[in-house]
BAZADO-171675 format. One record per residue: x, y, z of N, C-alpha, C in turn; residue in three letters; residue number from 1. Coordinates in steps of 0.1 Angstrom, whole numbers. Layout:
<zatis>
<zati n_x="X" n_y="Y" n_z="Z" ca_x="X" ca_y="Y" ca_z="Z" c_x="X" c_y="Y" c_z="Z" rest="ALA" nr="NUM"/>
...
</zatis>
This chain:
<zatis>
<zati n_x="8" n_y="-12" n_z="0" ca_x="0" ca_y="0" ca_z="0" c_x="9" c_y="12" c_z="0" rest="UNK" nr="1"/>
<zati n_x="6" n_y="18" n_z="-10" ca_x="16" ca_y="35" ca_z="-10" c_x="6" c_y="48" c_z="-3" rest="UNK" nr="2"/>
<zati n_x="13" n_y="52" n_z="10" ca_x="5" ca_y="63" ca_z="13" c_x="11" c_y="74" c_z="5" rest="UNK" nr="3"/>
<zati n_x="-1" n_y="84" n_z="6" ca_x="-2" ca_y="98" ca_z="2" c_x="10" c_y="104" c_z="8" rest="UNK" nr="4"/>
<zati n_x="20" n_y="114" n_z="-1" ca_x="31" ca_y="121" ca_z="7" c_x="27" c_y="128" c_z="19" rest="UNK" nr="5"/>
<zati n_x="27" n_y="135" n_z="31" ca_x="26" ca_y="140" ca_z="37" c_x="30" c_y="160" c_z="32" rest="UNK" nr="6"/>
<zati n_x="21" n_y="164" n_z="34" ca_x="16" ca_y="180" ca_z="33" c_x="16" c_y="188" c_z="46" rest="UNK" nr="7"/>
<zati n_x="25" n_y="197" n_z="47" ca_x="19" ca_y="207" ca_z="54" c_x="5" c_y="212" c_z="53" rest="UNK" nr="8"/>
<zati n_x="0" n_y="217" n_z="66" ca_x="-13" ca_y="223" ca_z="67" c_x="-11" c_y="232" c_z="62" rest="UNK" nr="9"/>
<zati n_x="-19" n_y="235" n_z="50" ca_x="-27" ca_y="246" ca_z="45" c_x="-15" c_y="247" c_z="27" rest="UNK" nr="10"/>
<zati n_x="-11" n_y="237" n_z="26" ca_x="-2" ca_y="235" ca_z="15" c_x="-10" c_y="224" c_z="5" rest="UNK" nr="11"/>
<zati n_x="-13" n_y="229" n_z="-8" ca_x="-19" ca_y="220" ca_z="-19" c_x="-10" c_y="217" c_z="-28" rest="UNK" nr="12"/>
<zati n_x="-10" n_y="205" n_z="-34" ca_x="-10" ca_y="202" ca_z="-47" c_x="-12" c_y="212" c_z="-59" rest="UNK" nr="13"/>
<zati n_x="-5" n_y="216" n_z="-66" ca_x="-12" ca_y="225" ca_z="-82" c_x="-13" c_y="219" c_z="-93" rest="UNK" nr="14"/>
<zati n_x="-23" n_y="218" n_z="-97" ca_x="-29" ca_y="208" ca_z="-108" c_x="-42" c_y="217" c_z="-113" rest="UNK" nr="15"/>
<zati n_x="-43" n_y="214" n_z="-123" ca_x="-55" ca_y="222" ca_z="-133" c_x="-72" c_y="218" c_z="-122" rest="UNK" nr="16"/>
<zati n_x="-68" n_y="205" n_z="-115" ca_x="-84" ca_y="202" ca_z="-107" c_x="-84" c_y="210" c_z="-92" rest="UNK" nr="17"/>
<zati n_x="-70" n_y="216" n_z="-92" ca_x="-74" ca_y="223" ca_z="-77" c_x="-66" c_y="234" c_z="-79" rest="UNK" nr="18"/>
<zati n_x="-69" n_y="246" n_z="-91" ca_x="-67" ca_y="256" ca_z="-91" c_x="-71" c_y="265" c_z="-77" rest="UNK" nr="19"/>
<zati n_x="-60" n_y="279" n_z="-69" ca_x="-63" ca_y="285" ca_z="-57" c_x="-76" c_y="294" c_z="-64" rest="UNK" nr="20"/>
<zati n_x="-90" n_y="296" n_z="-63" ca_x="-94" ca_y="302" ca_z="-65" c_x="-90" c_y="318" c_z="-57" rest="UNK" nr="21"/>
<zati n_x="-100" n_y="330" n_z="-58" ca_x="-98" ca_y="344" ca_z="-55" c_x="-100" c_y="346" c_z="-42" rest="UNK" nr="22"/>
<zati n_x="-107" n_y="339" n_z="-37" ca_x="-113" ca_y="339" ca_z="-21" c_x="-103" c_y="328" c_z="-14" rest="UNK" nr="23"/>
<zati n_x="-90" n_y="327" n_z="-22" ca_x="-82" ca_y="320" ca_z="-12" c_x="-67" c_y="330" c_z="-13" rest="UNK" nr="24"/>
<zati n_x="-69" n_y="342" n_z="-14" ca_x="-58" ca_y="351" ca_z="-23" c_x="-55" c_y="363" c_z="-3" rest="UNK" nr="25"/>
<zati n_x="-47" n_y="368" n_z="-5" ca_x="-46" ca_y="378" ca_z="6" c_x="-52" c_y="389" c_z="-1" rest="UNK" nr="26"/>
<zati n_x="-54" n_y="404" n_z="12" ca_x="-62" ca_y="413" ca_z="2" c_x="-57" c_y="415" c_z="-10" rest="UNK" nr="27"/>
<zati n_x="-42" n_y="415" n_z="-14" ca_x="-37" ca_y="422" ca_z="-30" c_x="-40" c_y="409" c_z="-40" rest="UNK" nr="28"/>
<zati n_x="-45" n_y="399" n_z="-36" ca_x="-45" ca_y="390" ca_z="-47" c_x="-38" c_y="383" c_z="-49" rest="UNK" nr="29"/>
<zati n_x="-26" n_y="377" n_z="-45" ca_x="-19" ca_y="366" ca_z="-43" c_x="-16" c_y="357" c_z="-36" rest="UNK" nr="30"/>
<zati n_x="-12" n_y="350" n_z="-39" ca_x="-7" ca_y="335" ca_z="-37" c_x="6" c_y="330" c_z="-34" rest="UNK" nr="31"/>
<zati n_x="8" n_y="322" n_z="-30" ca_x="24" ca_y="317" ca_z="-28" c_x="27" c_y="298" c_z="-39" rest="UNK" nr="32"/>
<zati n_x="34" n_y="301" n_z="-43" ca_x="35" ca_y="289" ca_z="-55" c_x="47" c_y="279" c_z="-49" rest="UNK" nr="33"/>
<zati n_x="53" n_y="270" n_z="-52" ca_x="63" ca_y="265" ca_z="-50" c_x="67" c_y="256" c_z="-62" rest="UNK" nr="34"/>
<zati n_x="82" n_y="255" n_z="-64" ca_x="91" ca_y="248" ca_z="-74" c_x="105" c_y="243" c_z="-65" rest="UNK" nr="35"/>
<zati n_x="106" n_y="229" n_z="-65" ca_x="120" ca_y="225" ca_z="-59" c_x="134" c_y="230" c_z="-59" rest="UNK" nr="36"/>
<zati n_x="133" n_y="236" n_z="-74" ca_x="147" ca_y="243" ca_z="-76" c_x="144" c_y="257" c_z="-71" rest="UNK" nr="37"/>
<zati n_x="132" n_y="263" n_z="-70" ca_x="132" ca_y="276" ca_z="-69" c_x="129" c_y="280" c_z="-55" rest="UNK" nr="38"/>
<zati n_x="120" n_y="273" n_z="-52" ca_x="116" ca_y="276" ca_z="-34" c_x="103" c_y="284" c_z="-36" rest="UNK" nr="39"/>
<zati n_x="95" n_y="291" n_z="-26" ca_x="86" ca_y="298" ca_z="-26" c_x="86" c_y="308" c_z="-35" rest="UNK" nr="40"/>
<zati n_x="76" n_y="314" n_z="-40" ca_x="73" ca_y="330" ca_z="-52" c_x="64" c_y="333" c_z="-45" rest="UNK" nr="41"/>
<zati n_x="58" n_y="343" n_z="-48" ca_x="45" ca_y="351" ca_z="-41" c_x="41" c_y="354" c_z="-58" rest="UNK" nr="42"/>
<zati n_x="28" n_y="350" n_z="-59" ca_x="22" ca_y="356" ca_z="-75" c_x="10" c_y="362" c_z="-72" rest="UNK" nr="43"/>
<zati n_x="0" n_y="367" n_z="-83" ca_x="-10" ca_y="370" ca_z="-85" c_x="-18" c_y="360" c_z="-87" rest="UNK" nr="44"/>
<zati n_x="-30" n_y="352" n_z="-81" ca_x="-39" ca_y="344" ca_z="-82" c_x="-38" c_y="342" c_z="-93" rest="UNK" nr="45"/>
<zati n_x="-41" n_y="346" n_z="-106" ca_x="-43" ca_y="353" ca_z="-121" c_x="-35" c_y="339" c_z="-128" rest="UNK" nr="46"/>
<zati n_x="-22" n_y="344" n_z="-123" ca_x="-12" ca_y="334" ca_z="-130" c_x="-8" c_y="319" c_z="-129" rest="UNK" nr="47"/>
<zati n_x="-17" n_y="315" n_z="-119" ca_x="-13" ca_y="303" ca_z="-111" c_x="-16" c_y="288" c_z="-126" rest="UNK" nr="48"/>
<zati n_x="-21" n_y="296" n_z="-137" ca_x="-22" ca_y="287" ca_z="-146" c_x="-6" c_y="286" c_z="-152" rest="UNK" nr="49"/>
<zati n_x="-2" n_y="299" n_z="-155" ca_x="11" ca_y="301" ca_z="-159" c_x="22" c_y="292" c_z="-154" rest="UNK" nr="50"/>
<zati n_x="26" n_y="293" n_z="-140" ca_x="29" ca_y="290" ca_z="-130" c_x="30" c_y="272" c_z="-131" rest="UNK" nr="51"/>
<zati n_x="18" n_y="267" n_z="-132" ca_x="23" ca_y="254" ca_z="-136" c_x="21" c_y="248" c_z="-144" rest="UNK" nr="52"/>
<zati n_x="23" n_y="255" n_z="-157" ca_x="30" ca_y="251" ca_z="-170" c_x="47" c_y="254" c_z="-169" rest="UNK" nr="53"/>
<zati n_x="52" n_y="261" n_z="-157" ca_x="61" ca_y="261" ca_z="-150" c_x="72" c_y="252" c_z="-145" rest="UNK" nr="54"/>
<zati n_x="62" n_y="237" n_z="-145" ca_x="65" ca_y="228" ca_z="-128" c_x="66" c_y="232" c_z="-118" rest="UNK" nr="55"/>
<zati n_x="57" n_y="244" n_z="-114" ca_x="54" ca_y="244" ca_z="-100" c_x="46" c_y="238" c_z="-100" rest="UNK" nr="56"/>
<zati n_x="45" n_y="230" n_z="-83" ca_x="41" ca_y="220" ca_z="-81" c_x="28" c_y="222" c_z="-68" rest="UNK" nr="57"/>
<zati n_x="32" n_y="233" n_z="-62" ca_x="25" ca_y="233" ca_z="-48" c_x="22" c_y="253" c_z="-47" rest="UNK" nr="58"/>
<zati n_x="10" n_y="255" n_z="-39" ca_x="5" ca_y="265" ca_z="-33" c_x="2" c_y="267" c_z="-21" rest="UNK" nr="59"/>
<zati n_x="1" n_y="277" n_z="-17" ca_x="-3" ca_y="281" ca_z="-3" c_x="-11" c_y="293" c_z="-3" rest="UNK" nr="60"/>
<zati n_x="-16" n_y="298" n_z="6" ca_x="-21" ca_y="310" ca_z="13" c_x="-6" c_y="318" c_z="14" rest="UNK" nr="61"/>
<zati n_x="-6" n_y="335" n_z="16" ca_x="2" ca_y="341" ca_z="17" c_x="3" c_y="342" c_z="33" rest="UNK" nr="62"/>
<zati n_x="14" n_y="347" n_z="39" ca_x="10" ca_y="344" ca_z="50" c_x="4" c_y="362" c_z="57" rest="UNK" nr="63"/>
<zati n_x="2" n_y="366" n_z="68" ca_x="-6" ca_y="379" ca_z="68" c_x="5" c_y="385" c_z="72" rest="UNK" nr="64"/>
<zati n_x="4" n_y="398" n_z="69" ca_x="15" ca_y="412" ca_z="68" c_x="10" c_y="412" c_z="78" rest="UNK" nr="65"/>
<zati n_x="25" n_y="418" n_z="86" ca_x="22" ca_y="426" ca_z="106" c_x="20" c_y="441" c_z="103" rest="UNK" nr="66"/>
<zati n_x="11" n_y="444" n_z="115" ca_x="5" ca_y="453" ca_z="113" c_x="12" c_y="462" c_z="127" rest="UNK" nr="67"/>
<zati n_x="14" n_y="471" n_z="126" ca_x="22" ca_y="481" ca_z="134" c_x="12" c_y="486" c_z="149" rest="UNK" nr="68"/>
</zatis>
């Protein structure tokens, strides 16, 4: 039996079936993507098609800006 890799909470898979929709975006509208060679990016929701035609592989939530 092969289990499922193990994911951080609140970290997805990117694939065309589980695109980050807009209501998963911080207020400016982005996202956080991931690539092995590259490490984290912060993008625009927008692009996340671009992105993994890429080989990025994984998304997240951005994390929240500190507020003063």
């Amino acid at each position: 039996m092969k289990l499922k890799p193990y994911l951080p909470e609140n970290t997805f898979i990117l694939n065309e079936d589980s695109l980050p929709k807009e209501h998963d975006t911080d207020r400016f509208g982005k996202i956080m993507v991931f690539r092995k060679d590259i490490g984290w990016s912060v993008i625009s929701q927008t692009d996340a098609v671009q992105f993994l035609a890429m080989k990025h592989t994984h998304w997240t939530y951005t994390p929240d800006t500190p507020y003063d």
